[in-house]
C-alpha positions as CSV (number, residue, x, y, z in Angstrom):
1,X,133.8,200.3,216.3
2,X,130.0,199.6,216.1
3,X,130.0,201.2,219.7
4,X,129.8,204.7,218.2
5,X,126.7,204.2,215.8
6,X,125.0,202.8,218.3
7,X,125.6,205.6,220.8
8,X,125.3,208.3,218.0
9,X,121.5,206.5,217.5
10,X,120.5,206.5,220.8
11,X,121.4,210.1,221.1
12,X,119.6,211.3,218.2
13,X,116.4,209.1,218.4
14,X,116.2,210.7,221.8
15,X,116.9,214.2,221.4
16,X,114.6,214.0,218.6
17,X,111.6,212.2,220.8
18,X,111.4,215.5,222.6
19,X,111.9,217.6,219.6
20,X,108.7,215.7,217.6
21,X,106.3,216.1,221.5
22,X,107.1,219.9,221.2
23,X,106.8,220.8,217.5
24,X,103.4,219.6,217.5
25,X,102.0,219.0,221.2
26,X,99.9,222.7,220.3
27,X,99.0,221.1,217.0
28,X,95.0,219.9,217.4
29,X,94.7,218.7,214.1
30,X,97.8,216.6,213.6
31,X,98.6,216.1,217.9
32,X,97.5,212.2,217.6
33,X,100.0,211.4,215.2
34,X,102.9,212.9,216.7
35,X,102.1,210.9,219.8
36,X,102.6,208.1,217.7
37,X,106.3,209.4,215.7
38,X,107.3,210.7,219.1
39,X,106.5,206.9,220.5
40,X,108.6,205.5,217.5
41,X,111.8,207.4,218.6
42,X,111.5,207.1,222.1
43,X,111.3,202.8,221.2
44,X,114.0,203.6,219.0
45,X,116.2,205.0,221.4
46,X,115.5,202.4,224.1
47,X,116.6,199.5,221.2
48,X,119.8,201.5,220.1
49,X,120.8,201.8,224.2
50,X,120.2,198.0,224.6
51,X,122.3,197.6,221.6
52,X,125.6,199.9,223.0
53,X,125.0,198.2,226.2
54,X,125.5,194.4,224.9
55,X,122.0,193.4,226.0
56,X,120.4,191.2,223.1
57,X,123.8,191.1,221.1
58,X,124.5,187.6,220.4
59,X,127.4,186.3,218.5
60,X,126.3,183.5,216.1
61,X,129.2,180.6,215.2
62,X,130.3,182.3,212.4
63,X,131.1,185.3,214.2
64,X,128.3,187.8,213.3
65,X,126.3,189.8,215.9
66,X,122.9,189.7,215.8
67,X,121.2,192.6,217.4
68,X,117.5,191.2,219.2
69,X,117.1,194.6,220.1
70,X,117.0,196.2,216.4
71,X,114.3,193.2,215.6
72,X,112.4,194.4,218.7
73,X,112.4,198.0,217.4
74,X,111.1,196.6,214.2
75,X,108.5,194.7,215.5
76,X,107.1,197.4,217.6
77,X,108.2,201.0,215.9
78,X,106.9,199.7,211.7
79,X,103.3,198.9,212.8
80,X,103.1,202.0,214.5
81,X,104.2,203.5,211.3
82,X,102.0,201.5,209.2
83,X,98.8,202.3,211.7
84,X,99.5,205.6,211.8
85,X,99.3,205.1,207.4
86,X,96.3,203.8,207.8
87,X,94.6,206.2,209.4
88,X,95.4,208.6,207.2
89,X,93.9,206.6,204.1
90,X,90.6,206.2,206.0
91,X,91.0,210.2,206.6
92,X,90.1,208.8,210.4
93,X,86.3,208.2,209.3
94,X,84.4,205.1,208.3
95,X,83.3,201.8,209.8
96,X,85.8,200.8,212.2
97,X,85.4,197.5,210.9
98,X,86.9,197.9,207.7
99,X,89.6,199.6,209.5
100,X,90.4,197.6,211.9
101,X,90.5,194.8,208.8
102,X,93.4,196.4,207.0
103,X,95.2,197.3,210.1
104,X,95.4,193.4,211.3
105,X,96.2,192.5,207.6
106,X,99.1,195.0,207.1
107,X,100.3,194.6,211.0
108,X,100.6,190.7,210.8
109,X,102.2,190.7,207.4
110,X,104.7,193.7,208.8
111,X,105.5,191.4,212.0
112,X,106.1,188.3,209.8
113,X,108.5,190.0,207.9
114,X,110.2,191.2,210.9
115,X,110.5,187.9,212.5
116,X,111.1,186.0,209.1
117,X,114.3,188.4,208.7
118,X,115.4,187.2,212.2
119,X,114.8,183.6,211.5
120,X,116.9,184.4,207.9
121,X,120.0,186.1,210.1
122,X,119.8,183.2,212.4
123,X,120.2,180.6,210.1
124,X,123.0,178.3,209.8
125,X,122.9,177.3,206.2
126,X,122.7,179.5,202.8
127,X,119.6,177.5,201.8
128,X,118.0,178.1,204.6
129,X,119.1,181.8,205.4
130,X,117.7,182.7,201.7
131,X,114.6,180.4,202.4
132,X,113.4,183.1,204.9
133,X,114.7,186.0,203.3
134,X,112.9,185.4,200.5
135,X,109.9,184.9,202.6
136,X,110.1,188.0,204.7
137,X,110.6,189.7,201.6
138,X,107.0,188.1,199.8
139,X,105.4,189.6,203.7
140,X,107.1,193.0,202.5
141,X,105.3,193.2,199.2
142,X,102.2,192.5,200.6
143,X,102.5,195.6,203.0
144,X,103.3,197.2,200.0
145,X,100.4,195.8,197.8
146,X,97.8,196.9,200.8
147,X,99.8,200.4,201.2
148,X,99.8,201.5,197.2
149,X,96.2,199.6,195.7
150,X,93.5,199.2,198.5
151,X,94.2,201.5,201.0
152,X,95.4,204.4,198.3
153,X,91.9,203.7,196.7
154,X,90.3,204.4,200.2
155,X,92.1,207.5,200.7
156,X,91.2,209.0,197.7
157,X,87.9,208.0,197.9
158,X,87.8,209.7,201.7
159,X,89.2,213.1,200.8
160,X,91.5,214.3,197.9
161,X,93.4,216.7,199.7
162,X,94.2,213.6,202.6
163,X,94.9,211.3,199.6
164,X,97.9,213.7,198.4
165,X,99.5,213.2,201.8
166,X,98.9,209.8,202.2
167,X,100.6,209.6,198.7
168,X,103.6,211.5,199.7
169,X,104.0,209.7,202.8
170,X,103.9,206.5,201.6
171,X,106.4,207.5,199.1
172,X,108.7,208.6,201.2
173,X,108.4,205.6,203.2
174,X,108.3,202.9,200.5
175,X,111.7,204.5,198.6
176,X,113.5,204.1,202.2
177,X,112.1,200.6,203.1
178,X,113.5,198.8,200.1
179,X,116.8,199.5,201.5
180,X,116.4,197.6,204.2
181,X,116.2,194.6,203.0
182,X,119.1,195.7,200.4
183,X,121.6,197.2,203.6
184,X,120.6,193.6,205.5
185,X,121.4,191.2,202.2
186,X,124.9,192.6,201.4
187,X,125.2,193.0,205.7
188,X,127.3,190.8,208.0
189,X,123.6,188.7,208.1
190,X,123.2,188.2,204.9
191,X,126.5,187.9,202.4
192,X,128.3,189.4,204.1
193,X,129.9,191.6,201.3
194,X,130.0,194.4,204.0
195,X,131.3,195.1,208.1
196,X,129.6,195.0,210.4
197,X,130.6,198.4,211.6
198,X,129.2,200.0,207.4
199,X,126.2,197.5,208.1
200,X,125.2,199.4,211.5
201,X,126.2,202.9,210.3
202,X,123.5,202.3,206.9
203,X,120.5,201.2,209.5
204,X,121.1,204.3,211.4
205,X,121.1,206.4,208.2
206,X,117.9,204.5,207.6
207,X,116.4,204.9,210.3
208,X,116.7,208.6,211.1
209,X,115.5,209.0,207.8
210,X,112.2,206.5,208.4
211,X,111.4,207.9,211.6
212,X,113.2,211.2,212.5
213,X,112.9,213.3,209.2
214,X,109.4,211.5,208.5
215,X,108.4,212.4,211.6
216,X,108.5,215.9,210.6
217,X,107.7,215.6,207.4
218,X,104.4,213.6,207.9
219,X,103.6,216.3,210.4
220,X,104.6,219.5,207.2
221,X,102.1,217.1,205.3
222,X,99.6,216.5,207.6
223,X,99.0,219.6,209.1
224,X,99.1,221.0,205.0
225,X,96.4,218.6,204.4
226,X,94.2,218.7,206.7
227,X,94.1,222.7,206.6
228,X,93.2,222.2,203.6
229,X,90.2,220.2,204.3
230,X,89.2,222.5,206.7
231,X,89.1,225.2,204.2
232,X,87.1,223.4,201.9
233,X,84.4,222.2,204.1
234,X,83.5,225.7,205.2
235,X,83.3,227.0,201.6
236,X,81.3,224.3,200.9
């Protein structure tokens, strides 16, 4: 039954990979970044296709599948995501330094919540499960705390017409990461108050969402914003 989510995810995330190259390989302005969304689907696809396959599924003693390839994803496709954030906030200027800074900080904090999660669906005990979920969930507010106070502050101090789409991006993506670790605490990994099959389908509705539609609509943004700029700094 999980087969068909997982096929249906690999399908989209690669149709869509070709999809996000075209609508904005022409695109100057905004051409970097949908490298990097296009990149996000095509890892995407290559983790759901493992999945269908079998390869990284591994059934734990109390009869739950654990999907390595989903945490993979995670661990490659979010900092991507995150980078591609940060950029935005520093409006692709300033010392590369400080950059470089907040994209170790908020890349390190996203990979430990990644790999705590694992640890937490690999656990044998309910102490110890909710030991690490806790844990990868104090990692996730400190993406969120560098993602809505520092880096917010840079990017309106960079450009105001950047900072609104580094707002609305980070909105967008902040309202559909808390469901993630919602979908995976109610899933077959967590309490279990959920199939496996409903736990799969919600990740894929997630996920589309996170890096199909936001694909797109980073790029609307993007391209909206830096126009924008453009049109201001020749006034000026």
């Amino acid at each position: 039954m999980e087969h068909v989510p997982l096929i249906t995810g690999f399908t989209i995330m690669s149709l869509s990979t070709l999809l996000i190259y075209l609508s904005g390989r022409k695109k100057a302005a905004i051409k970097n970044h949908v490298m990097m969304h296009a990149l996000v689907t095509f890892i995407a696809a290559t983790a759901y296709l493992a999945m269908a396959l079998g390869v990284g599924n591994y059934l734990s003693d109390n009869g739950t599948t654990i999907y390595f390839a989903r945490y993979i994803d995670w661990t490659v496709t979010t900092p991507i995501l995150l980078a591609g954030l940060v950029m935005i906030a520093f409006h692709e200027y300033g010392p590369s330094s400080q950059m470089n800074g907040y994209l170790t900080a908020i890349i390190g904090l996203d990979i430990i919540m990644v790999v705590t999660g694992l640890l937490s669906s690999l656990a044998d005990t309910f102490m110890v499960k909710a030991i690490w979920y806790l844990w990868s969930c104090m990692a996730f507010l400190g993406v969120l705390f560098l993602l809505w106070r520092p880096l917010r502050k840079i990017a309106i101090t960079r450009a105001l017409t950047t900072a609104g789409g580094y707002y609305k991006n980070i909105t967008l993506l902040t309202l559909v990461w808390l469901l993630y670790p919602v979908v995976f605490l109610v899933g077959p990994e967590g309490l279990h108050l959920v199939s496996d099959a409903a736990s799969v389908w919600s990740f894929l509705v997630l996920d589309v969402i996170a890096k199909v539609f936001y694909a797109f609509y980073a790029a609307r943004v993007l391209a909206k914003s830096f126009q924008t700029t453009t049109i201001d700094s020749t006034t000026v």
